[in-house]
N, C-alpha and C positions, 0 to 999 in steps of 0.2 A: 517365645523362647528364642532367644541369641543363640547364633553358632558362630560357637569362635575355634582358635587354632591356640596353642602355643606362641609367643613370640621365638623366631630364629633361636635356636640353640637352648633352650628353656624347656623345663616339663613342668607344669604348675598342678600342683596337687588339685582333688575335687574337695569340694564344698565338706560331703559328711561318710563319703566312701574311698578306700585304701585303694587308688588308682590313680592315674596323672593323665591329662590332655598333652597331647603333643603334635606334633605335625596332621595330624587328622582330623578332618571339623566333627564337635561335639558340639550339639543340642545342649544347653545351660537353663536352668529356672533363671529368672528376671532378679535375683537378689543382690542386696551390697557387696556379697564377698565376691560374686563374678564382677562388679560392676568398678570395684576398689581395683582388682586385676587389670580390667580396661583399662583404668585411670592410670595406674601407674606403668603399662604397656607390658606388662609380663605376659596379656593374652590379649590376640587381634580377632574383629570379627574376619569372620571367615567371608572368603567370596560365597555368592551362592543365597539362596532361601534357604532359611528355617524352613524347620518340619516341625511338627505337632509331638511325634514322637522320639523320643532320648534313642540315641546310638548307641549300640551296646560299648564297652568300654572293657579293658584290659586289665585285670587287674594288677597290683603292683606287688613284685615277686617277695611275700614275705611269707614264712612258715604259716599253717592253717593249726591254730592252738586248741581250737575248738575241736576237735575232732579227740581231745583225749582227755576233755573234763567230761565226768560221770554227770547224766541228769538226775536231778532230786538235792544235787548238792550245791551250798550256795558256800564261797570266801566271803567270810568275813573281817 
């Protein structure tokens, strides 16, 4: 697993979770979408070793909708 940063002044969304990397090294899976970030420099590897295990991470301040759908009911 890559630990990267943010580039300078950038908060790059994650992968498949409502959070953003930013100046703090996060533990990344090996995939295109981290790897395309690389490429295009919106996210540096971080100084330092990777670790085995994911950093917890922050999530990004948006309402919790979940919390007032009734279970058993599905939108169709």
């Amino acid at each position: 697993m890559p630990r990267v940063i943010a580039n300078e002044g950038l908060k790059v969304p994650l992968e498949k979770q409502r959070a953003f990397i930013g100046s703090e090294p996060v533990d990344v899976p090996d995939s295109i979408y981290y790897r395309r970030r690389l490429e295009t420099r919106e996210l540096v590897l971080a100084p330092g070793k990777a670790t085995s295990k994911p950093v917890a991470l922050t999530p990004a301040s948006e309402p919790d909708t979940t919390a007032n759908s009734k279970s058993g009911s599905a939108a169709k």
